[in-house]
N, CA, C and O atoms as a GROMACS GRO file, in nm:
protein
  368
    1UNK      N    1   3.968  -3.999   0.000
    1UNK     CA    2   3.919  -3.887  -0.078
    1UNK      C    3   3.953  -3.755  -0.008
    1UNK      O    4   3.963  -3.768   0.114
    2UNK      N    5   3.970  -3.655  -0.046
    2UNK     CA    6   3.976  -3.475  -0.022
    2UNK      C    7   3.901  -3.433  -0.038
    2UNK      O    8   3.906  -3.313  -0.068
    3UNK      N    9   3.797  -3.489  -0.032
    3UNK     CA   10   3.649  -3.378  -0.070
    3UNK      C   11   3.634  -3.309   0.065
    3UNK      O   12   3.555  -3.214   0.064
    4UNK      N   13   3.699  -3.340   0.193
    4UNK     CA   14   3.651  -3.261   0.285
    4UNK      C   15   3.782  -3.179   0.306
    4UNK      O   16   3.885  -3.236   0.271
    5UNK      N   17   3.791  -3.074   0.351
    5UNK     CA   18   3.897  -2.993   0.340
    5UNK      C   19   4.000  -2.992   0.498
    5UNK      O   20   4.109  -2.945   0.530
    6UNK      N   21   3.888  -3.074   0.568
    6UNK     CA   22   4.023  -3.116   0.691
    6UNK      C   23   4.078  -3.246   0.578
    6UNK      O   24   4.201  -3.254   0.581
    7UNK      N   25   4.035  -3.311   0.516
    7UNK     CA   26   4.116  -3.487   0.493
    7UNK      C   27   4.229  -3.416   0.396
    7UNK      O   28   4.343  -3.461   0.396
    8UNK      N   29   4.190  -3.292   0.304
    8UNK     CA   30   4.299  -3.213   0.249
    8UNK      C   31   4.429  -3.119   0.350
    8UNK      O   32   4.552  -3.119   0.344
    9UNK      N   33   4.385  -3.085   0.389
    9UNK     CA   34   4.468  -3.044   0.526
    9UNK      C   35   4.557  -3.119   0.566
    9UNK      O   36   4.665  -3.066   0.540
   10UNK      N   37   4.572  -3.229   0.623
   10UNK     CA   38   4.605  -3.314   0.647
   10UNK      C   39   4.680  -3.400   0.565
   10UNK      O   40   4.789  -3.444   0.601
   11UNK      N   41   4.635  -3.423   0.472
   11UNK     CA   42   4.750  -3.449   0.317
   11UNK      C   43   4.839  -3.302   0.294
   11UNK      O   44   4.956  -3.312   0.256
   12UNK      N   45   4.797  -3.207   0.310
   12UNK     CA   46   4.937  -3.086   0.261
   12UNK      C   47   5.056  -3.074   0.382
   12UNK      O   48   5.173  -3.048   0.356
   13UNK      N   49   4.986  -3.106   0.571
   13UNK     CA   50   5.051  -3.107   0.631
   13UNK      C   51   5.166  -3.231   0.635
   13UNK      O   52   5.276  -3.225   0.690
   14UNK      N   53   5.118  -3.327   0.571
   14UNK     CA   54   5.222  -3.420   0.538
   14UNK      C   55   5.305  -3.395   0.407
   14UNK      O   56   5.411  -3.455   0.389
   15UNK      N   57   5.266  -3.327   0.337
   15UNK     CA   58   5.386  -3.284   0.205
   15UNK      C   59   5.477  -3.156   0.283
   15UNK      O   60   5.585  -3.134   0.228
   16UNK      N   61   5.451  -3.087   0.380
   16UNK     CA   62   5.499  -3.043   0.464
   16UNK      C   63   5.612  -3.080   0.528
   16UNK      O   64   5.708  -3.018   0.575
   17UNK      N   65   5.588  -3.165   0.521
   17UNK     CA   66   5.691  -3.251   0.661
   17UNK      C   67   5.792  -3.268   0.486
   17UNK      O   68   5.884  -3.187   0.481
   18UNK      N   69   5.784  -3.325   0.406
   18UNK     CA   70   5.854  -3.381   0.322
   18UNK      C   71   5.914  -3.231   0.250
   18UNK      O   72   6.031  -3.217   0.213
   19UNK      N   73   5.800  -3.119   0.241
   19UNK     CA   74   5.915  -3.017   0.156
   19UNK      C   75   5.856  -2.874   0.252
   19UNK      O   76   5.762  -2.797   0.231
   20UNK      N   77   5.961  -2.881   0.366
   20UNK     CA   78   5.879  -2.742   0.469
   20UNK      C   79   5.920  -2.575   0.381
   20UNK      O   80   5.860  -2.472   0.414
   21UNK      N   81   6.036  -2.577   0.262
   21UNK     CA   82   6.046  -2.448   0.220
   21UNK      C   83   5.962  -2.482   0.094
   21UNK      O   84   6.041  -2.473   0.000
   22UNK      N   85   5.810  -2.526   0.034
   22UNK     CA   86   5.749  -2.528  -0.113
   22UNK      C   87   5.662  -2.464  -0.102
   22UNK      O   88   5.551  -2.515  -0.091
   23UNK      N   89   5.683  -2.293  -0.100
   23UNK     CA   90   5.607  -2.221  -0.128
   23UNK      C   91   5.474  -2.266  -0.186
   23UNK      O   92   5.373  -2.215  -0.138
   24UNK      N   93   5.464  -2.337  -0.262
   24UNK     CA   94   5.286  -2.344  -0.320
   24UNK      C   95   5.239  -2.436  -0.180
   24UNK      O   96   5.131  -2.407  -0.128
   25UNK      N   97   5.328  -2.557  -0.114
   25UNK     CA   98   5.202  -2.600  -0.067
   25UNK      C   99   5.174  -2.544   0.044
   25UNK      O  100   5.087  -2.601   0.109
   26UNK      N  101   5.242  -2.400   0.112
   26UNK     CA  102   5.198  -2.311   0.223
   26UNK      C  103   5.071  -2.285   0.162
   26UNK      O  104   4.966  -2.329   0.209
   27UNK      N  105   5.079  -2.180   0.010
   27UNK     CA  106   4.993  -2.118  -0.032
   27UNK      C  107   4.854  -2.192  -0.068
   27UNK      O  108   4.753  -2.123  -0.085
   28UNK      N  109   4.849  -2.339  -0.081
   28UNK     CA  110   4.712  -2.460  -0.076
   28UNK      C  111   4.700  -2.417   0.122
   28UNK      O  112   4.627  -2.351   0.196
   29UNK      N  113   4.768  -2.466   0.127
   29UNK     CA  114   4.722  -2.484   0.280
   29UNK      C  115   4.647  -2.379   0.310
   29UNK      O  116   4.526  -2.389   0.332
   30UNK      N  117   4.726  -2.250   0.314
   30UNK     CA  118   4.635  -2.129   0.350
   30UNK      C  119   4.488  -2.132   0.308
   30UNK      O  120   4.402  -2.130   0.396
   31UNK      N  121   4.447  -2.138   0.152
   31UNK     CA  122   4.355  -2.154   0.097
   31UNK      C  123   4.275  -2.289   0.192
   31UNK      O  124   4.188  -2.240   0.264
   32UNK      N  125   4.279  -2.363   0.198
   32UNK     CA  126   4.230  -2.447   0.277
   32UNK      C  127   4.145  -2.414   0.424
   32UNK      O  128   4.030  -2.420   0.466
   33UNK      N  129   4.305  -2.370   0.481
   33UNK     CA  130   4.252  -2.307   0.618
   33UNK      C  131   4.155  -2.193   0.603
   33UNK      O  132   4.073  -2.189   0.694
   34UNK      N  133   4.139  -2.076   0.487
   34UNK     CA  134   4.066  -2.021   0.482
   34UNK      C  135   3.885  -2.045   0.466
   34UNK      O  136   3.799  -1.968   0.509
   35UNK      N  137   3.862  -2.193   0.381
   35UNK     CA  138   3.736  -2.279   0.383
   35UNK      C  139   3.709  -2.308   0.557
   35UNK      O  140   3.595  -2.310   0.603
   36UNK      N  141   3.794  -2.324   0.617
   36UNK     CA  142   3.744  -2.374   0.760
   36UNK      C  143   3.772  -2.327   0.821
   36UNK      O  144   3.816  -2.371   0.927
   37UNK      N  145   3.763  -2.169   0.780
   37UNK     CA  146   3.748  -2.044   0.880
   37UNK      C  147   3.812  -2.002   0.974
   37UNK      O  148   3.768  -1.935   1.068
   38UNK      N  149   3.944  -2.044   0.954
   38UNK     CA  150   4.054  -2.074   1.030
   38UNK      C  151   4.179  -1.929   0.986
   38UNK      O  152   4.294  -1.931   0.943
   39UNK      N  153   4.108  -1.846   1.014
   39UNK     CA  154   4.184  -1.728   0.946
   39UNK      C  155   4.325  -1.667   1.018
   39UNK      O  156   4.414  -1.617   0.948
   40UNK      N  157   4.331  -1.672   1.085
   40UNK     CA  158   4.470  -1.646   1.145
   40UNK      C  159   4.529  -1.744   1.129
   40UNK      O  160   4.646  -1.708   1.134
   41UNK      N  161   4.526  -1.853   1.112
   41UNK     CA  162   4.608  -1.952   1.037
   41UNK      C  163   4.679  -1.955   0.920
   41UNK      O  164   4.794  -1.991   0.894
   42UNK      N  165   4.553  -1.891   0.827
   42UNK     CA  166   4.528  -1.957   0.673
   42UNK      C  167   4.646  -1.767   0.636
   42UNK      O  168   4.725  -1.769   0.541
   43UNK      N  169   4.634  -1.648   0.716
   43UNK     CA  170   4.755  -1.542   0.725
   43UNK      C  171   4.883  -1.606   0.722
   43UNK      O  172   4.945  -1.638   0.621
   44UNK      N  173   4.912  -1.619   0.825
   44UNK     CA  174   5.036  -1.645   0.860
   44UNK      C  175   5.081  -1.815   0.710
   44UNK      O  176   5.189  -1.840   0.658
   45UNK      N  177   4.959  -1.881   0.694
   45UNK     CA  178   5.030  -1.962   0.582
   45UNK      C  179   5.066  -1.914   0.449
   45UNK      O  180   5.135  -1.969   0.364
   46UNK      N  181   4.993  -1.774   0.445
   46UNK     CA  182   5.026  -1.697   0.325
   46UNK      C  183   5.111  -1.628   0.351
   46UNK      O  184   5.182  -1.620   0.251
   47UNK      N  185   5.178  -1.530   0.484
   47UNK     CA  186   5.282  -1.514   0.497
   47UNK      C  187   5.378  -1.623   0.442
   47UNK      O  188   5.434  -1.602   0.335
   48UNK      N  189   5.396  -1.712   0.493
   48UNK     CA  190   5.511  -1.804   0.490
   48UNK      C  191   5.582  -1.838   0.323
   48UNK      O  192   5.697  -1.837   0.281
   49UNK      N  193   5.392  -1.879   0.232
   49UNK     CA  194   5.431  -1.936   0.138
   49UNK      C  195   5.502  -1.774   0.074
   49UNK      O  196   5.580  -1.796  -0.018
   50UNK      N  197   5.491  -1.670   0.097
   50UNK     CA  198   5.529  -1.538   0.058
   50UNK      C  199   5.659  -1.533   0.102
   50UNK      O  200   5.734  -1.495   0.012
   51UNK      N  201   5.724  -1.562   0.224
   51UNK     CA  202   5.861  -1.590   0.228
   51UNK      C  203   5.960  -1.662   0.149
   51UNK      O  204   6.065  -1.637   0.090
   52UNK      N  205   5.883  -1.762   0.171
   52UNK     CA  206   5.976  -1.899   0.057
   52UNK      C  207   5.961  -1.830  -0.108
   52UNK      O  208   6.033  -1.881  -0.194
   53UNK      N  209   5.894  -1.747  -0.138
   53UNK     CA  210   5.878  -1.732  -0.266
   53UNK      C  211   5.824  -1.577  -0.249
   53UNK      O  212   5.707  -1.558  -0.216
   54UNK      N  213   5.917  -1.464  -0.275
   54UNK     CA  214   5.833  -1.354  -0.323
   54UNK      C  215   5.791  -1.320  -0.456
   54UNK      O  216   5.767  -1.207  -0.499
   55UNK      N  217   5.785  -1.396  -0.499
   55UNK     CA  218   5.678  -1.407  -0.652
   55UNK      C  219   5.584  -1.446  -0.628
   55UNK      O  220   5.482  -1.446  -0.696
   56UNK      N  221   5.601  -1.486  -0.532
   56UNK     CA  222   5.419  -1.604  -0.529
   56UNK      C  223   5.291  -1.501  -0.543
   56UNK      O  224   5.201  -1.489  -0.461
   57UNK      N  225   5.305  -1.433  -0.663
   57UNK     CA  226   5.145  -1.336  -0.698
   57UNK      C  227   5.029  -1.391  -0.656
   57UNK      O  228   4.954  -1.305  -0.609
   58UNK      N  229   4.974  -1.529  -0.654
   58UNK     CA  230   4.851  -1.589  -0.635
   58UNK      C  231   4.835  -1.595  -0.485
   58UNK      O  232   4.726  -1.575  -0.432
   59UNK      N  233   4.949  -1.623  -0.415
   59UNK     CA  234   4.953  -1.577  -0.258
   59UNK      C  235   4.954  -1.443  -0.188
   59UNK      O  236   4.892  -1.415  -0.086
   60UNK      N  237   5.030  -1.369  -0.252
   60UNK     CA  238   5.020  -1.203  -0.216
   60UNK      C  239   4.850  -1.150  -0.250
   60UNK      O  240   4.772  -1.095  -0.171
   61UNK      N  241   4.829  -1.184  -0.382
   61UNK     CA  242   4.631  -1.199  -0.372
   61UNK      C  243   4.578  -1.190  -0.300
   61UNK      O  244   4.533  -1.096  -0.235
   62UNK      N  245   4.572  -1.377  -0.295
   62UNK     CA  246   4.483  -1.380  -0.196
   62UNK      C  247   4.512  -1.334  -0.020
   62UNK      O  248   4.431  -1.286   0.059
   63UNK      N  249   4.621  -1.361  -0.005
   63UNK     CA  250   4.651  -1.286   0.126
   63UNK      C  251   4.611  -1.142   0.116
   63UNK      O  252   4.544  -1.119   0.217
   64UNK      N  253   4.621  -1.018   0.031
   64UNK     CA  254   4.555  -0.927   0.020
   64UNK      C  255   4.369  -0.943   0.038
   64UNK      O  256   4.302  -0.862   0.103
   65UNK      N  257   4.322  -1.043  -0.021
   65UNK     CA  258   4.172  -1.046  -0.020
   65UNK      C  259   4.151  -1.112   0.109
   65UNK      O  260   4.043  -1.105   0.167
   66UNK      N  261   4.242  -1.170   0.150
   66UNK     CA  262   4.198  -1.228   0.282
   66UNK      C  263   4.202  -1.098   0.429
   66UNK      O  264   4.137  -1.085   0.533
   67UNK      N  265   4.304  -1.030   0.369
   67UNK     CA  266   4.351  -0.940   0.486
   67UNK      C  267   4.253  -0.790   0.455
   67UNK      O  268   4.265  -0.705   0.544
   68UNK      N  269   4.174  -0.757   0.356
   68UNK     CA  270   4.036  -0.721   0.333
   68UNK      C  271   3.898  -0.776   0.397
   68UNK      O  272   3.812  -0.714   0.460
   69UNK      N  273   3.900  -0.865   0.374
   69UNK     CA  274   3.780  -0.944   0.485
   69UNK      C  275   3.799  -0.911   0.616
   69UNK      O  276   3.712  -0.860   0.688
   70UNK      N  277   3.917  -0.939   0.651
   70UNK     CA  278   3.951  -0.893   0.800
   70UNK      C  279   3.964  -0.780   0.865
   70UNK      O  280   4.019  -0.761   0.973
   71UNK      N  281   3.893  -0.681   0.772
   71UNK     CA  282   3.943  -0.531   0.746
   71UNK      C  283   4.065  -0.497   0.787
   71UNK      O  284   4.088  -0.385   0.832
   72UNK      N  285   4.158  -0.593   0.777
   72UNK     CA  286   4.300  -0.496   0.765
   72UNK      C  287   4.354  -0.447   0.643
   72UNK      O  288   4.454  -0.488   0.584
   73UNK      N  289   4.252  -0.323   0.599
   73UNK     CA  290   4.245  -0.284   0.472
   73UNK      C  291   4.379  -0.225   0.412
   73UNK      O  292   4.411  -0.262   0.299
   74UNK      N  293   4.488  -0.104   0.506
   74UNK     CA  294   4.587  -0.074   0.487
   74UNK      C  295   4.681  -0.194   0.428
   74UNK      O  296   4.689  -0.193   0.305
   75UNK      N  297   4.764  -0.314   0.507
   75UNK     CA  298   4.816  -0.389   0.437
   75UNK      C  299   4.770  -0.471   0.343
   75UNK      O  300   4.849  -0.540   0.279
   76UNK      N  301   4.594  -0.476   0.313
   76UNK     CA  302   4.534  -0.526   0.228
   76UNK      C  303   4.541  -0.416   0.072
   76UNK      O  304   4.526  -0.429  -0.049
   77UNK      N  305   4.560  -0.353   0.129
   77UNK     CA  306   4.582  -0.260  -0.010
   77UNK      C  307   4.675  -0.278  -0.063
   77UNK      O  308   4.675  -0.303  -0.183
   78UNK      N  309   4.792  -0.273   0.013
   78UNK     CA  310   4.940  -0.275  -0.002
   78UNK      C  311   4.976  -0.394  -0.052
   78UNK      O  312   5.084  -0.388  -0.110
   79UNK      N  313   4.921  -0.511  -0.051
   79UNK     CA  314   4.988  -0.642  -0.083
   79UNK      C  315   4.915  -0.634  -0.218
   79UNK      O  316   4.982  -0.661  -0.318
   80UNK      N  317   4.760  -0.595  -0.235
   80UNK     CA  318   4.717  -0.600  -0.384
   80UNK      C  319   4.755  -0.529  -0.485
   80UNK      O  320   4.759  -0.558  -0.605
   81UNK      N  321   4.796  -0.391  -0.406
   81UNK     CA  322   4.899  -0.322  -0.516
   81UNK      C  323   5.046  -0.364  -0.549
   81UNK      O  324   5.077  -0.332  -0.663
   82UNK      N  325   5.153  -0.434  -0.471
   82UNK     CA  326   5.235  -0.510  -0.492
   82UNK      C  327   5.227  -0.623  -0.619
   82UNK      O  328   5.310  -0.642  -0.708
   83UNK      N  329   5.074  -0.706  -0.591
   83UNK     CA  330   5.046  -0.811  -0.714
   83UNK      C  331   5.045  -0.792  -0.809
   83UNK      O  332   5.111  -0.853  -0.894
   84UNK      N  333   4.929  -0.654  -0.838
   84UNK     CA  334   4.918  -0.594  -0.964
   84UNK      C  335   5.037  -0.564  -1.027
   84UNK      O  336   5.056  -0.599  -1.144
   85UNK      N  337   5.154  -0.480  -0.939
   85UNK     CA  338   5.291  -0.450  -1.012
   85UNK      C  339   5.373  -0.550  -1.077
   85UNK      O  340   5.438  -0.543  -1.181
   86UNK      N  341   5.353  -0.678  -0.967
   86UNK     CA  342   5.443  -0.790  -1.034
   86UNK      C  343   5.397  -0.839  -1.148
   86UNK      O  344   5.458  -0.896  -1.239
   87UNK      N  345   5.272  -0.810  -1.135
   87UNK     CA  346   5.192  -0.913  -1.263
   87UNK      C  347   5.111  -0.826  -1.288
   87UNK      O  348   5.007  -0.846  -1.225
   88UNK      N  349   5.103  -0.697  -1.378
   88UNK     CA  350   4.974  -0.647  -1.398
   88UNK      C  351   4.924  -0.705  -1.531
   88UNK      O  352   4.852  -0.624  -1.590
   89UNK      N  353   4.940  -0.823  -1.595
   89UNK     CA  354   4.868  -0.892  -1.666
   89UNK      C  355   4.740  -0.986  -1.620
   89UNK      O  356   4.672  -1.058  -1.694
   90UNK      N  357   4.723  -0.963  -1.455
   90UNK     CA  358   4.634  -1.004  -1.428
   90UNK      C  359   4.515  -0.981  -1.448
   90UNK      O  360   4.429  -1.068  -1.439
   91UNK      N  361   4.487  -0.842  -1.482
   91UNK     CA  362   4.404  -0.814  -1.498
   91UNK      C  363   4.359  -0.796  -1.652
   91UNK      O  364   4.238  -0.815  -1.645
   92UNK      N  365   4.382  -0.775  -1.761
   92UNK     CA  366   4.342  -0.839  -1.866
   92UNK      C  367   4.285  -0.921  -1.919
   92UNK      O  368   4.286  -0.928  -2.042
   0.00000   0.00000   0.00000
């Protein structure tokens, strides 16, 4: 089961190994690492999945809301205003 978010972890780090450039499963992982408070981690996995994919709007997000919590409000601004541009149907 994945109900615990290390036994999920651990299943994405192995789809990892099988697809290391799939932007979404950086962007799960991050999300993940962010539940277990693992925040300089769960950055840099939203960096990454943001490399492999600069579309990835749902990663530039939340990496913006994450990098708000952390008060690194300047690039937290900057990445949420980036999202909105790519997609300002988000908000609708």
């Amino acid at each position: 089961s994945l109900k615990r978010p290390s036994d999920a972890l651990l299943a994405y780090e192995k789809a990892l190994k099988l697809r290391p450039n799939w932007s979404f499963i950086w962007h799960i992982r991050a999300t993940i690492l962010e539940d277990l408070e693992r925040f300089e981690e769960a950055v840099a996995s939203y960096r990454t999945a943001i490399d492999y994919d600069p579309e990835n709007i749902p990663a530039i997000g939340n990496l913006g809301i994450l990098l708000h919590f952390l008060n690194w409000n300047e690039e937290s601004i900057s990445l949420l205003t980036e999202a909105l541009e790519k997609s300002p149907h988000t908000l609708k």
